[in-house]
Structure formats: C-alpha cells, structure tokens
KERO-565220 format. One record per residue: x, y, z of N, C-alpha, C, O in turn; residue in three letters. Coordinates in steps of 0.2 Angstrom, whole numbers. Layout:
residues N
     n.x     n.y     n.z    ca.x    ca.y    ca.z     c.x     c.y     c.z     o.x     o.y     o.z   residuo
       X       Y       Z       X       Y       Z       X       Y       Z       X       Y       Z       ala
...
end
This chain:
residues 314
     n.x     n.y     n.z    ca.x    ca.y    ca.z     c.x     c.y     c.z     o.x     o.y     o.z   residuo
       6       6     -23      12       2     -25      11       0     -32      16       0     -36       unk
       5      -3     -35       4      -5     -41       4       1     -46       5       0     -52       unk
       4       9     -44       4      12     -49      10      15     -50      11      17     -56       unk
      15      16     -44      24      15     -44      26      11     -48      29      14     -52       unk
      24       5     -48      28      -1     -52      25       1     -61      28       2     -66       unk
      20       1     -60      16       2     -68      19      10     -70      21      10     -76       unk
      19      15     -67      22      21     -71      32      20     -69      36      23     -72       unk
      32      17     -65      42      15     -66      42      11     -72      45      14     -76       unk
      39       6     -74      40       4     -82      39       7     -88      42       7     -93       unk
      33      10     -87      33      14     -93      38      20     -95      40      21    -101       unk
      41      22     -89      44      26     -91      51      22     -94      54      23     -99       unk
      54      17     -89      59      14     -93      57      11    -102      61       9    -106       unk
      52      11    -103      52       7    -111      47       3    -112      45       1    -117       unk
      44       2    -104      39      -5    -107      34      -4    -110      34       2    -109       unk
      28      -5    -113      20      -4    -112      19      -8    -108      21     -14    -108       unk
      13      -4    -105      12      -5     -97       3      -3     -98       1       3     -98       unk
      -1     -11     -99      -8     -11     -98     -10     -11     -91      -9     -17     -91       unk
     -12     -10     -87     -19     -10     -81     -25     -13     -81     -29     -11     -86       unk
     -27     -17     -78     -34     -19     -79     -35     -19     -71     -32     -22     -66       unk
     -41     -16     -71     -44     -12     -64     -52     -11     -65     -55     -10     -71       unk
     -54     -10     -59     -61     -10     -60     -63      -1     -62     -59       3     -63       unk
     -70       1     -62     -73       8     -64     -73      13     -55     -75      18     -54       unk
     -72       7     -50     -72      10     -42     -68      14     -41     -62      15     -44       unk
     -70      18     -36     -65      20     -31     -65      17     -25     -70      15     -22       unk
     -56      16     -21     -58      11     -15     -61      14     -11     -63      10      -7       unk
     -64      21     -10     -68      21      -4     -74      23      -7     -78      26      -3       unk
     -76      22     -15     -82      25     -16     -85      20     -21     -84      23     -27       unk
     -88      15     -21     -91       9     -26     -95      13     -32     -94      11     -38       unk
     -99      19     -30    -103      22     -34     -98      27     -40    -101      31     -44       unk
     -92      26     -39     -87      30     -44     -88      26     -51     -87      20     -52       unk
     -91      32     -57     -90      29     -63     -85      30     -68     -87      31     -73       unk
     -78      28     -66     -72      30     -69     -74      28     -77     -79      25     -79       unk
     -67      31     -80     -70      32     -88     -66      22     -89     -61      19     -86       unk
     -70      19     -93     -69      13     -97     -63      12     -96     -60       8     -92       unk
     -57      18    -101     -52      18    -105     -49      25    -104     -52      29    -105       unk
     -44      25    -102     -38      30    -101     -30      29    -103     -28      24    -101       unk
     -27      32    -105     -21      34    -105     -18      39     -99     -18      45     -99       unk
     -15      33     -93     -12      38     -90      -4      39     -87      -2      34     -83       unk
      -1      44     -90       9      44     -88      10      38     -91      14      35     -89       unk
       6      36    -100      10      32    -104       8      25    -101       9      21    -105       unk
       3      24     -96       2      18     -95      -7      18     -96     -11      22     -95       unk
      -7      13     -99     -16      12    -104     -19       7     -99     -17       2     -98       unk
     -25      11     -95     -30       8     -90     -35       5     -91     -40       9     -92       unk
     -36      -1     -92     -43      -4     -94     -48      -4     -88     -46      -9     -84       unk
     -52      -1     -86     -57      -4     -80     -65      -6     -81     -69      -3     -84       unk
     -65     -10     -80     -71     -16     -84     -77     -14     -77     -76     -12     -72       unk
     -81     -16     -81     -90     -19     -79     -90     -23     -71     -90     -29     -70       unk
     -90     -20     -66     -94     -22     -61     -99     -23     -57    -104     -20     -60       unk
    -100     -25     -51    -108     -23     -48    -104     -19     -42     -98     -20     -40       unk
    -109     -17     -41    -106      -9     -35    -107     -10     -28    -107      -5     -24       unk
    -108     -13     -27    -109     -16     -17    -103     -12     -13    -104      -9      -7       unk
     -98     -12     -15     -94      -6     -12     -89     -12      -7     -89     -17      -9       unk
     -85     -11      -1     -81     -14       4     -86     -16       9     -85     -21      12       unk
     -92     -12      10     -94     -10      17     -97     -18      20     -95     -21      26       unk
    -101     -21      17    -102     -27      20     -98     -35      13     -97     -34       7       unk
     -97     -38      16     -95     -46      17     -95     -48       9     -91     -48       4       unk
    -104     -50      10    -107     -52       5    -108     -48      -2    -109     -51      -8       unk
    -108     -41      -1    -108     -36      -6    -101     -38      -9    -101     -41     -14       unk
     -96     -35      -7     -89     -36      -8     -87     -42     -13     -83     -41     -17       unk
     -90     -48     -11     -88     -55     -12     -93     -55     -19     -90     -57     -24       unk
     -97     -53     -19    -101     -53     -28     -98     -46     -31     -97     -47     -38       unk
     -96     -41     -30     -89     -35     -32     -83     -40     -37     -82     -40     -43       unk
     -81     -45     -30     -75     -51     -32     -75     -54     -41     -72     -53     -46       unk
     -82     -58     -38     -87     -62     -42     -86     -56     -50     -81     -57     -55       unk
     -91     -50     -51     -91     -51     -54     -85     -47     -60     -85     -47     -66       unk
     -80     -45     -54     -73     -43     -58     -69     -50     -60     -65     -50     -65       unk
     -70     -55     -57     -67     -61     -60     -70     -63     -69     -67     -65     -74       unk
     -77     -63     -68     -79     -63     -73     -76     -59     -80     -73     -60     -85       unk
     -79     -55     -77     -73     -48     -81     -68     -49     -84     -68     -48     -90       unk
     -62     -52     -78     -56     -48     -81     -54     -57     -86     -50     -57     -91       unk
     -58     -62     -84     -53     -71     -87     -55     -66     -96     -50     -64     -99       unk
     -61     -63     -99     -62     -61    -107     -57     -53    -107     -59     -51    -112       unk
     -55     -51    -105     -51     -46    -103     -44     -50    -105     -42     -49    -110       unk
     -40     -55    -101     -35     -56     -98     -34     -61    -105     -28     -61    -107       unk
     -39     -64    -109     -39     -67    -116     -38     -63    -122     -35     -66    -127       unk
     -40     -58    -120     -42     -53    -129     -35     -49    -126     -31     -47    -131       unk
     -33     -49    -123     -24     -43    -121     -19     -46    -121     -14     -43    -123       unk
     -19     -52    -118     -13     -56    -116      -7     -59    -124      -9     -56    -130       unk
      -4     -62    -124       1     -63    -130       8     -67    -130      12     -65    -125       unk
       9     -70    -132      13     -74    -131      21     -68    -131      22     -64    -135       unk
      26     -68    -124      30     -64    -123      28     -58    -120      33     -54    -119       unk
      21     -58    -119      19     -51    -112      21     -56    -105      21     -62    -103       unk
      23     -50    -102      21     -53     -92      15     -50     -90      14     -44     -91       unk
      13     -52     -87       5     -52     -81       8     -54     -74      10     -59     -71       unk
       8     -47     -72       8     -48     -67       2     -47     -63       0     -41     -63       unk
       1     -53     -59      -7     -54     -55      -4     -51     -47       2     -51     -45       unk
      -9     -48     -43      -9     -44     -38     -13     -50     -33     -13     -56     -34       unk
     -15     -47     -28     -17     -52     -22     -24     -49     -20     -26     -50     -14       unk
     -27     -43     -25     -32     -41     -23     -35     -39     -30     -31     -35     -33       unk
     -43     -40     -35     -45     -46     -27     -41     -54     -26     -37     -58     -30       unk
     -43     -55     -21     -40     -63     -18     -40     -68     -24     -44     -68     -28       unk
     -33     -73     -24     -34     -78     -29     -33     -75     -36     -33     -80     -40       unk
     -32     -70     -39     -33     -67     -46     -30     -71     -48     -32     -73     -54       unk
     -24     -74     -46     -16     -77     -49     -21     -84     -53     -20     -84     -59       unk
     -26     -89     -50     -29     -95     -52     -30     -91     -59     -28     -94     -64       unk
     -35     -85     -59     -34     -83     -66     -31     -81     -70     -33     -80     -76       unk
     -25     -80     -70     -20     -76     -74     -16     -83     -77     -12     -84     -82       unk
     -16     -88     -72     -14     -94     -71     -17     -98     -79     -14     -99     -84       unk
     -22     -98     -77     -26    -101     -83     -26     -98     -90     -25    -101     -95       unk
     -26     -90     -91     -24     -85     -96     -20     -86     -98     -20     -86    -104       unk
     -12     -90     -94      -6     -88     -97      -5     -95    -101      -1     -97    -105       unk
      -9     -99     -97      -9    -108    -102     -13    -107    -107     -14    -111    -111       unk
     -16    -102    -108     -20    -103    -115     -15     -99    -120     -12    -103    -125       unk
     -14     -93    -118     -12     -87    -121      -2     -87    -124       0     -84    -129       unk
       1     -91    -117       7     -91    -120      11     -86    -114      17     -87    -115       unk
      10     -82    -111       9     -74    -109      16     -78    -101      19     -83    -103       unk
      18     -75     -96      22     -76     -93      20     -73     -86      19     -67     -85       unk
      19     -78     -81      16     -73     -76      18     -74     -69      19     -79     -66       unk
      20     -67     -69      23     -65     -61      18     -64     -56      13     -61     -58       unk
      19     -64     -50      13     -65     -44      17     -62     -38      20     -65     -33       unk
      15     -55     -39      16     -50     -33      10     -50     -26       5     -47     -27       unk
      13     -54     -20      11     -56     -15      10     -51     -11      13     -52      -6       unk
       6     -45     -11       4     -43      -4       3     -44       1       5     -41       6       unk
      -3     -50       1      -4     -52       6      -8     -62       3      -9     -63      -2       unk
      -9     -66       9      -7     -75       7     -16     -76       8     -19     -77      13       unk
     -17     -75       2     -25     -78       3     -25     -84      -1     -23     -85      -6       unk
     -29     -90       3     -36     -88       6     -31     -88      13     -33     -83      17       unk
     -29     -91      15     -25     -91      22     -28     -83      28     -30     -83      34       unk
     -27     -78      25     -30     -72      29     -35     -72      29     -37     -69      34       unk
     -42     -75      26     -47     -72      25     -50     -78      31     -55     -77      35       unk
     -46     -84      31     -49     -90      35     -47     -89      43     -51     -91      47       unk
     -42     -85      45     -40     -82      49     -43     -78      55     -44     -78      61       unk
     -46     -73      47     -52     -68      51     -58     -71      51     -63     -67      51       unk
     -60     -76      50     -65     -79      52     -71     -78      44     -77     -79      44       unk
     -68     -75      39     -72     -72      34     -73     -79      29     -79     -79      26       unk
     -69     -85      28     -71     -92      27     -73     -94      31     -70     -94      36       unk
     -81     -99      32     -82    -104      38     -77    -109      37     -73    -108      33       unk
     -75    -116      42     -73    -121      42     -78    -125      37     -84    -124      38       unk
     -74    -128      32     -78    -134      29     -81    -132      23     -85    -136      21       unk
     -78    -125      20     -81    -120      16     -78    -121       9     -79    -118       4       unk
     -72    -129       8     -68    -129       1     -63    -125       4     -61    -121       0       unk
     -60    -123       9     -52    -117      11     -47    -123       6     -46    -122       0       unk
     -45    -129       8     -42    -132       5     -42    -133      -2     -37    -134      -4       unk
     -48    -132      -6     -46    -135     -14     -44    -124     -16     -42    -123     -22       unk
     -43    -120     -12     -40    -114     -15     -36    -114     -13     -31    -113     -17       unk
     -36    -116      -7     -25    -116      -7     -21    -120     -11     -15    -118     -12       unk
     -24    -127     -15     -23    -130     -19     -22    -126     -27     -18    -127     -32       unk
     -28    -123     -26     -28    -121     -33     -24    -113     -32     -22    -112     -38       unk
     -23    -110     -29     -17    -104     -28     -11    -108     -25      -6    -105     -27       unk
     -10    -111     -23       0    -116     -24       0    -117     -32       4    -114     -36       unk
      -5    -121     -35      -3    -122     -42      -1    -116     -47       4    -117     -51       unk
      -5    -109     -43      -5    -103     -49       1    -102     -46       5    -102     -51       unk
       5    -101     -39      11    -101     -39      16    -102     -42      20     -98     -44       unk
      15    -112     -41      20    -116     -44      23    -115     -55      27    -116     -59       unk
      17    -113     -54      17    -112     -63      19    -105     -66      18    -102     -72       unk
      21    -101     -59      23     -94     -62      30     -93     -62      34     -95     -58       unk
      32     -88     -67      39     -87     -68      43     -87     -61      47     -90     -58       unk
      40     -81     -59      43     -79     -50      37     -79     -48      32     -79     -52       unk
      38     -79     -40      34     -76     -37      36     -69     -32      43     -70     -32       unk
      35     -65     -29      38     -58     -26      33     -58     -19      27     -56     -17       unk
      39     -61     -16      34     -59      -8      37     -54      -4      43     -54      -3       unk
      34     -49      -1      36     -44       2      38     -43      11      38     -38      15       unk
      39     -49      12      42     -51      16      45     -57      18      41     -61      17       unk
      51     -59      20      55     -66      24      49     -71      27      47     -77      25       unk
      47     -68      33      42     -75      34      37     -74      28      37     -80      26       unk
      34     -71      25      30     -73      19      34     -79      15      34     -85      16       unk
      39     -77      10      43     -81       9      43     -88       8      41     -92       4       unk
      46     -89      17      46     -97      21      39     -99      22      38    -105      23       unk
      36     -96      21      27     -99      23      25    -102      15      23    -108      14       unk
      26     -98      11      27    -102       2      32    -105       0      32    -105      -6       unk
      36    -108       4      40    -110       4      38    -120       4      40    -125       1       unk
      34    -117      10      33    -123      13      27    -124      12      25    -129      15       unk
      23    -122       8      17    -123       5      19    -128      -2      14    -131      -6       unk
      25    -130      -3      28    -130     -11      31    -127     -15      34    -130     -19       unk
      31    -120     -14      34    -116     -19      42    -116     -21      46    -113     -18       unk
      44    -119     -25      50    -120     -26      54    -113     -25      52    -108     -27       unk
      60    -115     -21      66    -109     -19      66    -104     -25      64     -98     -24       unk
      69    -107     -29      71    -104     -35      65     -99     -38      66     -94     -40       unk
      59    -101     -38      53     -95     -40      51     -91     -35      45     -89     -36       unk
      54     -90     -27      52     -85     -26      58     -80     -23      64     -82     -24       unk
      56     -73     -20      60     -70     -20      57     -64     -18      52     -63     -20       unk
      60     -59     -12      58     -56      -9      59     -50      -9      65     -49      -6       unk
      55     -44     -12      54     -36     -14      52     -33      -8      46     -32      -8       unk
      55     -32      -4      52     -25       0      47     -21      -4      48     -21     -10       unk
      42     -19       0      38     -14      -1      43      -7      -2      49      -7       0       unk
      41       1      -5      43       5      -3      41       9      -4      36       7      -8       unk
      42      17      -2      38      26      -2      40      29      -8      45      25     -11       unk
      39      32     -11      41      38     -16      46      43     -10      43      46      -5       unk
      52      42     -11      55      48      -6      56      56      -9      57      61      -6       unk
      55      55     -15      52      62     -18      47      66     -15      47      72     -13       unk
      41      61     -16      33      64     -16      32      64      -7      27      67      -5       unk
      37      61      -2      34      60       3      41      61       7      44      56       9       unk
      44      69      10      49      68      15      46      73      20      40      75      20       unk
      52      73      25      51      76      33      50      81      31      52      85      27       unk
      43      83      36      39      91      36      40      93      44      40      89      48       unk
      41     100      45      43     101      51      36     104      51      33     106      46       unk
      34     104      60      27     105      61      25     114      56      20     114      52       unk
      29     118      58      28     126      55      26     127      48      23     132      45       unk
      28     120      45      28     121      36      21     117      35      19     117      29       unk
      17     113      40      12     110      35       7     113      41       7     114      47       unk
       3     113      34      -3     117      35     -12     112      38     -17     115      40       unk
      -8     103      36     -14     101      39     -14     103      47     -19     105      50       unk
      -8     103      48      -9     103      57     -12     110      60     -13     110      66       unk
     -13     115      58     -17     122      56     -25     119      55     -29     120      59       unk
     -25     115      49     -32     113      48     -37     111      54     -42     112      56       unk
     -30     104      54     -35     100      61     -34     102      68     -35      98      72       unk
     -32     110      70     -31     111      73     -27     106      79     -30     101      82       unk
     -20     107      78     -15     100      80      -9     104      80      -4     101      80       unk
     -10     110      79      -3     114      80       2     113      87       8     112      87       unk
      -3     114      92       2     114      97       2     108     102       3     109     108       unk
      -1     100      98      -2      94     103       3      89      98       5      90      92       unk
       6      85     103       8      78     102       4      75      98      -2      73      99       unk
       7      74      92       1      68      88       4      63      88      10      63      85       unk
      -1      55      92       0      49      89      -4      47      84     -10      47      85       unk
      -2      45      78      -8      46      73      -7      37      70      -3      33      72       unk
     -12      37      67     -13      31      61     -15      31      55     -21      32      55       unk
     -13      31      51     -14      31      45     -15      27      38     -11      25      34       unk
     -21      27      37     -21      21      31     -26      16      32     -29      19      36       unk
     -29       8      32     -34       5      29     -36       6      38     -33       8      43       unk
     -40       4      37     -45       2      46     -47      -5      45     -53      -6      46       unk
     -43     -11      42     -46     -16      39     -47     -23      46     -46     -23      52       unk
     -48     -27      43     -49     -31      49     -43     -35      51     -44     -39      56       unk
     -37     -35      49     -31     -38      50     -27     -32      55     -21     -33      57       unk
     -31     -28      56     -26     -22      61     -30     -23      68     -36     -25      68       unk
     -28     -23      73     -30     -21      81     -29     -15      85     -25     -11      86       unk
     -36     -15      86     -38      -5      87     -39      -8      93     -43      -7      88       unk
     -40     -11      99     -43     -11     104     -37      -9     110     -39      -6     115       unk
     -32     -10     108     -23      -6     112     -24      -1     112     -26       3     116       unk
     -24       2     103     -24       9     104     -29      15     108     -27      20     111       unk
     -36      13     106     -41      16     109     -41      15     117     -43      19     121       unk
     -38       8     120     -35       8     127     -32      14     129     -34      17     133       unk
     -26      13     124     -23      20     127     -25      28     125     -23      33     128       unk
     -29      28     121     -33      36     122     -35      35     127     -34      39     130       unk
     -39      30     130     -42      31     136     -37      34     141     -37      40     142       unk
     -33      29     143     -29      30     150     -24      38     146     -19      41     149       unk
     -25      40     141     -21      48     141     -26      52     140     -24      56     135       unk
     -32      53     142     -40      57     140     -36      63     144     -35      68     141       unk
     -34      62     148     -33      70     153     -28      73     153     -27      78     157       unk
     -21      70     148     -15      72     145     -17      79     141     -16      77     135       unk
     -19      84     141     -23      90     134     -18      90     129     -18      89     123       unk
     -13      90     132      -6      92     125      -6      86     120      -3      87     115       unk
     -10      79     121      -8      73     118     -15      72     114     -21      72     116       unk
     -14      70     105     -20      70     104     -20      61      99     -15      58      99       unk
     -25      59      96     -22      51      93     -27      52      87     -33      50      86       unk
     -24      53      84     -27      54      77     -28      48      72     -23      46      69       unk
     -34      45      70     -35      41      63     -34      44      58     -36      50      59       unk
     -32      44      52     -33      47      46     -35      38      41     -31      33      41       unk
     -41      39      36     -41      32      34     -50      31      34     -54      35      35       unk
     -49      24      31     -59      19      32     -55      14      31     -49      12      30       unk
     -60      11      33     -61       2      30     -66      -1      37     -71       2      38       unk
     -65      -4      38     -71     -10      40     -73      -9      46     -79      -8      48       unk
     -68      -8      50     -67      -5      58     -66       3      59     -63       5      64       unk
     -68       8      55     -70      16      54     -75      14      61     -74      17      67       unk
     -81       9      58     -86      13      63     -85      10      72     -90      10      76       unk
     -80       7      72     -80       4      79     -76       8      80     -76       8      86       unk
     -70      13      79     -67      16      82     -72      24      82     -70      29      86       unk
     -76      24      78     -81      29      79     -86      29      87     -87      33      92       unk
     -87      24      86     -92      20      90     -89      21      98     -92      23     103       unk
     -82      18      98     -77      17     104     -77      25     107     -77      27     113       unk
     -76      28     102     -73      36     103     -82      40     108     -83      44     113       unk
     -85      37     104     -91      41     107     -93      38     114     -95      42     119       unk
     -91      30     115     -95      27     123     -90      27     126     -91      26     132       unk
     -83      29     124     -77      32     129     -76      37     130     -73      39     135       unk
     -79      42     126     -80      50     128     -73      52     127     -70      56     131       unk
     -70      49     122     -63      52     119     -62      58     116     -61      58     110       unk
     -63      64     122     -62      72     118     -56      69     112     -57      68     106       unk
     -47      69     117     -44      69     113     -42      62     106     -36      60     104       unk
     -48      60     104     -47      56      96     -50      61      91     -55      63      91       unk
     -45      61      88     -48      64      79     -47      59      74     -41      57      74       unk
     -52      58      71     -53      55      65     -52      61      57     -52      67      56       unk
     -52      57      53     -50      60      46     -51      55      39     -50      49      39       unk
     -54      58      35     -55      53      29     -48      52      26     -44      57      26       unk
     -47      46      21     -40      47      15     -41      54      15     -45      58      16       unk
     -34      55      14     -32      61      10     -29      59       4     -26      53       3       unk
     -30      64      -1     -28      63      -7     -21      64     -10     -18      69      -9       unk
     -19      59     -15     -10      57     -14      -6      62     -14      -1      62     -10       unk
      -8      69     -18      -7      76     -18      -3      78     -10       3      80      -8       unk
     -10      76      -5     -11      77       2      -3      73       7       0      76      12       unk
      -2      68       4       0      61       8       8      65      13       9      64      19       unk
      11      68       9      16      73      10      16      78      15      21      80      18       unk
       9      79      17       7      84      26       3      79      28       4      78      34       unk
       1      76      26      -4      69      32       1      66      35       1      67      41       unk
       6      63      31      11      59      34      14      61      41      16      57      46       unk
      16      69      40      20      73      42      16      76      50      19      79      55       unk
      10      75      50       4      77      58       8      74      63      12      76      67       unk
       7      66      62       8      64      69      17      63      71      22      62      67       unk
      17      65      77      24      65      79      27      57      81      33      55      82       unk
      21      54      81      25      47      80      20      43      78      15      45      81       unk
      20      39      75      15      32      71      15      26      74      20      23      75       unk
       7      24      74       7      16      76       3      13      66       0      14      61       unk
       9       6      70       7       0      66       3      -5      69       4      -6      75       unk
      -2      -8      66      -6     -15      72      -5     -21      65      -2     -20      60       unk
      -7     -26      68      -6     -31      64      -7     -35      70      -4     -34      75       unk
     -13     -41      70     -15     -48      74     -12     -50      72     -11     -51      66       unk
      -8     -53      78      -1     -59      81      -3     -65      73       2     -67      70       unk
      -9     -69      71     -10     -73      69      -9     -72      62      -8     -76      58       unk
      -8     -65      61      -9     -63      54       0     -64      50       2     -65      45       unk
       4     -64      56      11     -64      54      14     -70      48      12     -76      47       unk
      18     -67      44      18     -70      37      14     -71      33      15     -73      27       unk
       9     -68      35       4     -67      27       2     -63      24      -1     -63      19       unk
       3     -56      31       2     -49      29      10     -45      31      14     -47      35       unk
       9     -39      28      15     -35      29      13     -28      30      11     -26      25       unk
      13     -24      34       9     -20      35      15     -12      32      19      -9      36       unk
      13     -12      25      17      -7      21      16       0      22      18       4      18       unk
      10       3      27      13      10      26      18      10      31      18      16      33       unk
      23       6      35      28       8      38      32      11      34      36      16      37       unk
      34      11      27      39      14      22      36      22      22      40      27      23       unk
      31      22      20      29      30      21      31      33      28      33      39      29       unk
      30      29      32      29      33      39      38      34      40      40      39      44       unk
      43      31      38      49      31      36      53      35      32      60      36      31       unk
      47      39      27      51      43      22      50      48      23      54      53      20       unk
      43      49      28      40      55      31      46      55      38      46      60      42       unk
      49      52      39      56      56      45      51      53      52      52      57      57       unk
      48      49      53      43      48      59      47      42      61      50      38      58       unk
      45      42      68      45      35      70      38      29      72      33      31      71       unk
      39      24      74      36      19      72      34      15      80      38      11      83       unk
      27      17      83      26      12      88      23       6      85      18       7      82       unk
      25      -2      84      20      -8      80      16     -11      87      19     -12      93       unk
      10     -12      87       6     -15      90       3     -24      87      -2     -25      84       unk
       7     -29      89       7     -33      86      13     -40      91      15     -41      96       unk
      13     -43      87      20     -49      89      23     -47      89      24     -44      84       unk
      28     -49      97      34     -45      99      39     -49      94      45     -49      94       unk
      37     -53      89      44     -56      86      41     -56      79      43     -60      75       unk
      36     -49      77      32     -51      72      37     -45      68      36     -43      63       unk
end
C-alpha cells in the first residue's frame, strides 16, 4: 500500500522520500542498499539490529532500534512545507513524526492501518499494568496535532473518534488493489496451478500475513472435516507468526489435502491470487475496528470470492 501511494505521487509531481529499514519482511538478514532511487521516489533505509518478526522480544528491540534511527533521519529531511506521512508500522511511529513535525515545521498525516497500542494489548502482547495507558495518551496527542488522520475503515473511524480525535481531522480511505497488476485469471492461463499441481482441484486458499490477529483454528477445522473430499484442496500461500502452527496442525492432523506456500513475489501476485477458487478472510471478533483486513481488495480484483471467518457484524 505504502509503495502505491509513494510511486502515485511521484508520478503526479511530488518528491516523494521513504524511510524504511535495510530488511526484508520475511528476511531480517537482507542487506538492502542504504540509498536508492526507485520510480522517482528516493528510499532511505537506515541502521538496525536484525532479530527478524520470528520472536517477540527480538522484534521489539528491531522497533527500538528503528525508532532510534528514523527521530535523526526525520530531523536532517523534514522542512517546513513537507508532509510526513507516518504509517502504523512499526507501532506508535506517529508519537515520532509528532515531535519531528513541532521541531521542524513539516505537516503530518497519519495513515491508520491498524490502532496500536490497542491490538498489541488485545493479543496479549502488552502485560496489564505495562504503561498501555500513557501510549494511548501519547498516540491520541500524535493524532490530535495531525493535519488529517486516514482510517481505513468506518468502525476504525468511530473508535478515534471517541478516543478524542476530532471529526474534522479524520477521514476514511479504503484500502485498494492495482487492478492493472492484478485481474481475473481463468484456471488454463495460470501456470501456478501446473506448478502446485492444483489444476484439477477446488482451491480454498489464504493468502498473505499468518499474523496473530487472524484465526486458523475454523479453517484447519475444516480441512479436517473435508480430508476425504480428493477434488478439494486448502491452500496457505504467506509467513508470519502462526506459519508453524498451521505447519504443526497439518502434520498431527495428517492433512494430505493442506498446501502451504511461501510469499510470492509482487511480479507473481497476478497467478497466486488467481489459484484458489474462493478465499478466506480471518480476523478475531475482538480485533474489530482496529484492524482491517486489506488483502480482501486483491482477492476482489483477482475476480474471487470471499469466505470471512470473523464477527458476523464485523
């Protein structure tokens, strides 16, 4: 999403900086170059330590030391008359860009993915009594003091709404797909379904993070109760946090019919999308209004339909 928005500017006129770490999300030990020019938009990716997604505490000093990072980054680039706009990953960044934009003069917008710290406390990833309260404090203020804020869905919205956020500074942007890079593929023309040998089965598939805000134990439910269907197969394509429990589940379930898949590559997204004959969404009932679960737009542009696994009013 953030590289849509950043290459649709530049092409309209704007100069359009990035600052990003030297990672890849699925691979900590990538040494991306410092400094690039890419499609007109100028990439800073700064100094971090490499712990990767895979555990908690690793992740959380990742956080640490890109926060470090970008406040002397966000100082020497910023200008009185630029916009910053702050993202939601990592968590909190807005408190930074916040403080940037009272030094600097700079104007800052805050594109809401998803409402931290509120998810992080949810999945139990903050203890009780851990200071949650003086961050929601100090992310309302980075809110309150921002041009707009841009939430990607209605109950997000009302949920900062009533955090304090005055009406007038927020405003709600849908998520969306590249409908160029990603339309309806008829099973005969893509060649993944050849690959993963999936030419002549039902694919329900999944696509995208394995994170902790999704609910795999429905789905793997139902691999189970459809093991003895041959024509039906349930495809992951993806990592993240819950990869190895649905690895795990598949092996002490003895689920012939589960295939798993790493990312494919954005090149790729155009036949991944296009495998399964219908897609699930998950999302925990508690997570509602804080997250938005956006590869449904892909899975919409690829011509698919959409089982959600989630709150029946979510």
């Amino acid at each position: 999403m953030t590289s849509s928005l950043a290459f649709g500017l530049a092409e309209l006129g704007w100069q359009v900086h990035v600052i990003a770490s030297r990672q890849l999300y699925d691979d900590a030990g990538a040494n991306l170059a410092g400094r690039e020019s890419c499609r007109q938009v100028l990439v800073h990716r700064l100094w971090t330590t490499r712990f990767g997604r895979g555990r908690l505490v690793g992740r959380a000093i990742d956080y640490l030391s890109f926060y470090l990072s970008i406040s002397g980054s966000l100082l020497r680039l910023a200008r009185r008359g630029d916009v910053i706009v702050a993202t939601t990953d990592p968590p909190l960044v807005s408190v930074l860009v916040w403080l940037a934009t009272a030094i600097t003069g700079a104007t800052q917008v805050n594109w809401l993915q998803d409402v931290f710290p509120e998810v992080a406390r949810v999945l139990g990833v903050i203890p009780p009594g851990s200071g949650h309260w003086l961050l929601v404090r100090l992310r309302n203020a980075s809110l309150r003091n921002a041009a707009i804020n841009v939430a990607v869905g209605n109950r997000m919205a009302a949920y900062l709404q009533r955090q304090g956020v005055p009406a007038d500074r927020l405003t709600v942007i849908h998520n969306w797909a590249d409908g160029a890079a990603i339309r309806p593929l008829s099973r005969p023309f893509n060649p993944l379904r050849v690959e993963w040998c999936l030419m002549d089965k039902f694919v329900v598939g999944y696509s995208g993070n394995l994170g902790r805000a999704h609910e795999f134990m429905t789905i793997l439910r139902a691999a189970e109760a459809l093991r003895n269907q041959s024509e039906i197969r349930f495809l992951f394509i993806g990592g993240g946090h819950h990869l190895a429990l649905i690895e795990a589940e598949t092996r002490r379930r003895g689920l012939t019919n589960v295939v798993i898949r790493p990312f494919q590559p954005a090149w790729r997204l155009k036949q991944s999308l296009a495998v399964p004959d219908v897609h699930l969404v998950s999302l925990q009932a508690a997570l509602e209004g804080l997250v938005v679960p956006s590869k449904f737009y892909g899975i919409a542009a690829a011509g698919r339909p959409t089982i959600f696994v989630g709150d029946p009013s979510g």
